[in-house]
C-alpha positions as CSV (number, residue, x, y, z in Angstrom):
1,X,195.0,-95.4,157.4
2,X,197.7,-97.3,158.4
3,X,200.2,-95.6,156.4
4,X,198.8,-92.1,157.4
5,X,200.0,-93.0,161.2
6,X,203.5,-94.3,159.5
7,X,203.6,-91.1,157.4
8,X,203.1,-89.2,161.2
9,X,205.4,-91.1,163.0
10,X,207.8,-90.8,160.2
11,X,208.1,-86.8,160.2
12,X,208.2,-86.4,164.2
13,X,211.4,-89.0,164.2
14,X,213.3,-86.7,161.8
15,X,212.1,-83.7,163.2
16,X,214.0,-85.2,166.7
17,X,217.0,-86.0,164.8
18,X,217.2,-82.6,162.8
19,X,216.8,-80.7,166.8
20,X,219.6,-83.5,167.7
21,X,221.4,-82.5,165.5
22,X,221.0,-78.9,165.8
23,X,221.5,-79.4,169.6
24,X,224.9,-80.9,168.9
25,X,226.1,-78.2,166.2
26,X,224.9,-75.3,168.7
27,X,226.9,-77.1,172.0
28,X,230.1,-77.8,169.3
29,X,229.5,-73.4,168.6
30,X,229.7,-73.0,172.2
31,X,232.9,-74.6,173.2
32,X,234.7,-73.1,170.0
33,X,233.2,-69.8,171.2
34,X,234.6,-70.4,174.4
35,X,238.2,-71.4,172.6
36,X,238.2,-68.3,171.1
37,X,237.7,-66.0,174.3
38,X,240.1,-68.3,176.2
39,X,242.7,-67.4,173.2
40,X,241.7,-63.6,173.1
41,X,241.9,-63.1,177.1
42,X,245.3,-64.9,176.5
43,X,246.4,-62.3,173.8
44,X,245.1,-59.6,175.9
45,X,246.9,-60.6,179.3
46,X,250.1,-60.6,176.4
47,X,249.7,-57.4,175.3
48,X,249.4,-55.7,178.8
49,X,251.7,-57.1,179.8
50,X,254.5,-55.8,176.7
51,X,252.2,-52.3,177.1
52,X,253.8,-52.2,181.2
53,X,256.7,-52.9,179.7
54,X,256.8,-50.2,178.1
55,X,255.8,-47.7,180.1
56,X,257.7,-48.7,182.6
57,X,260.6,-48.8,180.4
58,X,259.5,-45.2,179.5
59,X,258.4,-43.6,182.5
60,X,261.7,-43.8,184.8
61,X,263.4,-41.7,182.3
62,X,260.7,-39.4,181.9
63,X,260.5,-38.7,185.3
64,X,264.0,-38.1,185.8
65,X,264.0,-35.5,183.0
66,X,261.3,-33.5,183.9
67,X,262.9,-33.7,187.9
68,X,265.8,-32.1,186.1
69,X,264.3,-29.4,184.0
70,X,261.8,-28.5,187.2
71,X,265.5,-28.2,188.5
72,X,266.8,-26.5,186.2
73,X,263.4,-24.0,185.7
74,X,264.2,-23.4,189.3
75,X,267.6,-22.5,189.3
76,X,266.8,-20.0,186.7
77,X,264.2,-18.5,188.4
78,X,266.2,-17.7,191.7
79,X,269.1,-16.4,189.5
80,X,266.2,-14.0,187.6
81,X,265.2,-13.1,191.1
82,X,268.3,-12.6,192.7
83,X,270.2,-10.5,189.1
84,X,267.0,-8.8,187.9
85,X,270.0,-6.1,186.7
86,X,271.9,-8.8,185.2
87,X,269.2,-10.5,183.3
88,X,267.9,-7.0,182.1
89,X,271.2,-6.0,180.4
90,X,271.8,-9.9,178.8
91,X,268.5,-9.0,177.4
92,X,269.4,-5.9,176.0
93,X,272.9,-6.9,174.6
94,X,271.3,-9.4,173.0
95,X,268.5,-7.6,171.1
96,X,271.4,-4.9,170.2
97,X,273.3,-7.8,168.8
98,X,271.0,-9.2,167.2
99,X,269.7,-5.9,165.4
100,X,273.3,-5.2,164.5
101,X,274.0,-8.4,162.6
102,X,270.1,-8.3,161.0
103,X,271.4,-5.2,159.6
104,X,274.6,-6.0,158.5
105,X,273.1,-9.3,156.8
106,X,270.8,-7.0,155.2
107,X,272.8,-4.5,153.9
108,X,275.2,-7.4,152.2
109,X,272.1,-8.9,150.8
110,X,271.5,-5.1,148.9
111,X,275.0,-5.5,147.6
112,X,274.3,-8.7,146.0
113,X,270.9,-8.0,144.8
114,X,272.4,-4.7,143.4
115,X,275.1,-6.9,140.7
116,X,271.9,-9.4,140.0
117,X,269.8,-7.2,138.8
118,X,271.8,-4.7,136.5
């Protein structure tokens, strides 16, 4: 009987060690959890940081070019509005030019073709 209560006592001291134990494994988890969110949120505030850098290194430029082709758009505009004559007959010269040399090219490319295939 006596080594019934010994076999009792014997289980519930291990079973205290083994939660111990456990207890000490799950706080030594914890802080290297909390290492590892104190090294991400470090890597994060890195990479925003290069990310602004960036844009801003990006965005100045940007800006200025599309304030100059809004400029530019806009000078255009008023000179289409102002010429509408002038920007009719460009438009027209050039479609005439343009049919011109698409049939000159073409009829030199009959030429050739005609010696090829003979």
């Amino acid at each position: 009987m006596a080594d019934d209560q010994n076999q009792a006592a014997t289980p519930r001291a291990t079973q205290r060690e083994a939660q111990e134990v456990l207890e000490k494994q799950v706080a030594q988890l914890k802080r290297e959890i909390n290492k590892i969110n104190r090294t991400l949120a470090g890597r994060a505030e890195d990479a925003v940081e290069e990310a602004t850098g960036w844009y801003d290194s990006v965005a100045d430029p940007a800006g200025r070019t599309t304030q100059a082709l809004r400029t530019g758009a806009q000078s255009v505009s008023g000179a289409v509005q102002d010429n509408p004559g002038t920007v009719s007959t460009a438009f027209i010269l050039g479609v005439a030019s343009g049919l011109l040399l698409g049939l000159s090219l073409n009829a030199h490319v009959r030429d050739r073709d005609r010696w090829f295939y003979k």
